[in-house]
N, C-alpha and C positions, 0 to 999 in steps of 0.2 A: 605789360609795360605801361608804365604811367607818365604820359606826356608833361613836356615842361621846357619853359624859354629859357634862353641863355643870356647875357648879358656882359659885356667885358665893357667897363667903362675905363673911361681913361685918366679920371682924376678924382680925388676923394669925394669932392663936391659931386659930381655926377651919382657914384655912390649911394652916397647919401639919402640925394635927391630920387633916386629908383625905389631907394628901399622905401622910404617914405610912404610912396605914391602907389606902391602893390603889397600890401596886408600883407599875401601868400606868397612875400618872396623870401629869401636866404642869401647870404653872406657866402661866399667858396672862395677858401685859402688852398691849403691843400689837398682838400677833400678826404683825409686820412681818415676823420669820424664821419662826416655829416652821409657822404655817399652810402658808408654801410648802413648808416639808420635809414636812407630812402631805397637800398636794397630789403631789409628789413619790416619795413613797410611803418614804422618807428613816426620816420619826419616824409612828408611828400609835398615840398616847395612849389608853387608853380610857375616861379623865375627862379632860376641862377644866379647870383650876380656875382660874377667871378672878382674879387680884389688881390689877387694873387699874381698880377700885372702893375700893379700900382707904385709909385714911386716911395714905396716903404720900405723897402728891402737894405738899408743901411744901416751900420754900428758907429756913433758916432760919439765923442771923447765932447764931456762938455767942461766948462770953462771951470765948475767945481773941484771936477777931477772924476765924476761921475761917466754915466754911459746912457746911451738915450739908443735903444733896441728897436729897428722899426717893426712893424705889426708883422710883415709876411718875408722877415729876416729865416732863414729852417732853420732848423732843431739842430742839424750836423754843422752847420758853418756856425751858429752860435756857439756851438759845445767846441768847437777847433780854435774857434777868434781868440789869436793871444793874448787882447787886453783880457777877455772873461776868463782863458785857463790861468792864467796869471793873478790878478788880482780879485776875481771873483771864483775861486775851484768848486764851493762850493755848488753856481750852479753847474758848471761844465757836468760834473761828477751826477748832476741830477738828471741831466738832460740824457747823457748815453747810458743811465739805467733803466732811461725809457724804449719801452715800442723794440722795435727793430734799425739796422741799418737806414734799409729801404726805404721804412716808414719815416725818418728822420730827416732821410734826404728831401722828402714831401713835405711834411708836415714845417706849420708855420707857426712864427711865437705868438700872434692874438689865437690862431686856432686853438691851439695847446690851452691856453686858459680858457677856452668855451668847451672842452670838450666834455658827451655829456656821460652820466655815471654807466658801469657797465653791470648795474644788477642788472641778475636773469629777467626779473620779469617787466624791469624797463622794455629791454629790447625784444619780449615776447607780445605781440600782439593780442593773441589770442588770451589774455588774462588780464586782471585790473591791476594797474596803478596810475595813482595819485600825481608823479610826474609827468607822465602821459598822457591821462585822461582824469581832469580832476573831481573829484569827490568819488570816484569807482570803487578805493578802497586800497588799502599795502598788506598784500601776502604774503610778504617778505615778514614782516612780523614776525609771524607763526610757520614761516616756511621757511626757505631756504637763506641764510644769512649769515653766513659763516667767514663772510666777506667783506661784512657791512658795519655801518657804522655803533663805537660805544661813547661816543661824545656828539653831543650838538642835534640830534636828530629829535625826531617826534612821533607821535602817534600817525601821522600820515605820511610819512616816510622815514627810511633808515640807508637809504643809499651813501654811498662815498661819492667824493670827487677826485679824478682817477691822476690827475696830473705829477710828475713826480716834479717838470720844471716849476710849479706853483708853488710848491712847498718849500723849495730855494727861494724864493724871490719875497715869499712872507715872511722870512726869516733875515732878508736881507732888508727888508724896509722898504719895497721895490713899489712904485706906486703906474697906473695903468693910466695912458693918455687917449681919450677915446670923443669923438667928434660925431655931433649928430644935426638935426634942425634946428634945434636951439642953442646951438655952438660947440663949444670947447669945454672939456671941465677933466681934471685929474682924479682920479679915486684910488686911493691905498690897497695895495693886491688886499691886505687884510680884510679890506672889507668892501671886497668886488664880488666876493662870492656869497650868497643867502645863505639862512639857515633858514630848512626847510617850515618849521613852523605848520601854519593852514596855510600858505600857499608852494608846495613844495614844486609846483610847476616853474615855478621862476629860480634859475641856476645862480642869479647875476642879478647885478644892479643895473644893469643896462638898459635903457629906456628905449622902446620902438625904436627904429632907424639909426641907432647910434653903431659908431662902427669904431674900433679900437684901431689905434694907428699907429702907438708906440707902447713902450713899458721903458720906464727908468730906475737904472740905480744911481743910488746916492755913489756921495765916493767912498770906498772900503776904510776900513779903521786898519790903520800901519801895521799895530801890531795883534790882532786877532787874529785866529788860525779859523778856517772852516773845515766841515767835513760830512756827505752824504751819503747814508746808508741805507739801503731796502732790503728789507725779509719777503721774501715771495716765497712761491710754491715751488717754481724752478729758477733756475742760472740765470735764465736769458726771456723775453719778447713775454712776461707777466707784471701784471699789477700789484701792489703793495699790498701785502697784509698788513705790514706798517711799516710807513719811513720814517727816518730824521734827519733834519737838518740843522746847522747846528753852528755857530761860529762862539770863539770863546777866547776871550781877555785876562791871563792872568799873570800876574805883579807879584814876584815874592809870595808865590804859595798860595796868593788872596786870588778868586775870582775878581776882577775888576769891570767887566761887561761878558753879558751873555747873550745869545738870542737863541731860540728855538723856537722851531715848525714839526708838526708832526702830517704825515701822509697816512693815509688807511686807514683813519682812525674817524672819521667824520666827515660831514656835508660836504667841509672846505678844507680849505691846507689851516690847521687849526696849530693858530701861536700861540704857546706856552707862557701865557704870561705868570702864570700860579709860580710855576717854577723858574722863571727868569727870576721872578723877586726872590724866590728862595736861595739862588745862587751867588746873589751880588753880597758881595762880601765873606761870604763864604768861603773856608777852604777847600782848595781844590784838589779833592780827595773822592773817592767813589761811593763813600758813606754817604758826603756833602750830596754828590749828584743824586744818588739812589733816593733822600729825601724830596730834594726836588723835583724828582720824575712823580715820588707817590702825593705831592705837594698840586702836581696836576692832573693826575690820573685820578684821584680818589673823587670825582666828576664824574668818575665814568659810567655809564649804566647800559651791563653788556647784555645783549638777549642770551637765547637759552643757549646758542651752539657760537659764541663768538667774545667768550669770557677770555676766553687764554690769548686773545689780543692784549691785554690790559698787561700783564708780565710782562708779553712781547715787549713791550711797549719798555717797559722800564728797564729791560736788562739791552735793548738798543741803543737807551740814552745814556747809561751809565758806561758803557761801551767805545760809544761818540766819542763824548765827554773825556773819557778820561785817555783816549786815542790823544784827543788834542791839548789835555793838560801836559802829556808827558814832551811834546813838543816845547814847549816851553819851558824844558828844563835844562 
């Protein structure tokens, strides 16, 4: 057993100000990941600081027409709340393809976007990697990676990021509100998450002590349909070999707007921009889409045993895609 304080503060400032002030502390929402990694022996915090008390737990309708998510709102009552299954499905549909019941009842929405990748040899101690212990090495490379990432990775890492709510909220344009010692600042889910590069130990853009407080969507476009899908290994409580997420706008046969997110396929919830371009204007036919899936995908660069992601990948989106063309007829 590895000794460690606790902390329950009572307001974001205090927060803050804890983290700040102890290096070796950590952030506790619902403890859904962070605890297994300190059973693991992965992360060993030497304070707690529980935010999962804090006055964040509200869904609140803003003056746009938008939605402003507080930080330690759960995964179940997000994915229930009938302004999101309503005008946002696409994340409802993302969020209960995640985890378990149970875990959803726990788990909370800044958690959900920290949590961290579930390669083998992350959460194995006894072997090197680069997000863990940097410059030790990624034997994932050449070992086990049938799981891992064919876009956005590097020579010192190839993990995913396991999120299936992430990959709805990049797709939606969702941007993360997050408070630290030097204030306030917004950042784009898009580009909340690193690409591993040389420093593959940093997940996030998040600076020491910063602590996410909310996530916002913009307000939904009237007439675009969403919709979220995951290939896994089994039915229920697995991670993505690859998801998509997907809203789509189309006008007399013409795509008129698109958005795509892809899950399992890299570092981050990796947006399809290659392929949004290919689709605006385009008809919306399965041809159309199939080019613009190989429009993003031909980036891809798969290791030896995680190539047949890259299909996955395109016969999901032309799938999506053309689920939500036919709505629109």
């Amino acid at each position: 057993m590895k000794p460690f304080a606790y902390l329950r503060p009572a307001t974001v400032e205090e927060a803050v100000r804890a983290r700040a002030t102890h290096p070796g502390s950590a952030f506790l929402g619902g403890g859904t990941n962070l605890v297994d990694l300190m059973k693991l022996g992965v992360s060993g915090p030497e304070l707690l600081i529980d935010v999962g008390r804090l006055p964040l737990d509200r869904i609140e309708e803003l003056p746009d027409g938008g939605l402003r998510i507080g930080a330690t709102v759960r995964n179940s009552d997000l994915a229930a709340a009938p302004a999101v299954r309503e005008r946002y499905p696409v994340l409802s549909q993302a969020l209960l393809a995640g985890a378990s019941g149970q875990l959803r009842n726990a788990a909370t929405t800044g958690g959900n976007l920290l949590q961290r990748t579930r390669c083998l040899y992350f959460q194995d101690v006894s072997v090197p990697c680069n997000k863990r212990r940097p410059g030790s090495g990624c034997p994932a490379v050449e070992g086990v990676h049938r799981d891992l990432a064919v876009l956005g990775h590097s020579a010192h890492c190839v993990a995913t990021q396991p999120s299936d709510m992430a990959v709805a909220l990049a797709a939606l344009d969702a941007a993360v509100e997050v408070t630290g010692p030097d204030g306030d600042r917004t950042v784009p889910v898009t580009a909340f998450h690193r690409l591993p590069g040389e420093h593959p130990e940093r997940d996030t853009v998040l600076e020491p002590g910063e602590l996410i407080t909310a996530v916002r969507l913009p307000p939904p476009r009237p007439l675009a349909h969403g919709h979220y899908r995951k290939a896994r290994d089994r039915a229920s409580y697995a991670f993505a070999l690859v998801s998509v997420a997907a809203l789509l706008e189309v006008r007399d046969g013409v795509v008129h707007h698109a958005a795509l997110a892809y899950g399992g396929l890299a570092p981050r919830p990796w947006r399809a921009a290659a392929a949004e371009e290919a689709l605006r204007g385009a008809p919306a036919t399965a041809d159309a889409f199939g080019r613009a899936a190989d429009a993003e995908l031909s980036a891809a660069r798969p290791l030896r045993d995680n190539g047949f992601k890259v299909e996955l990948a395109r016969r999901l989106t032309v799938s999506v895609l053309a689920r939500l063309a036919a709505r629109h007829r």
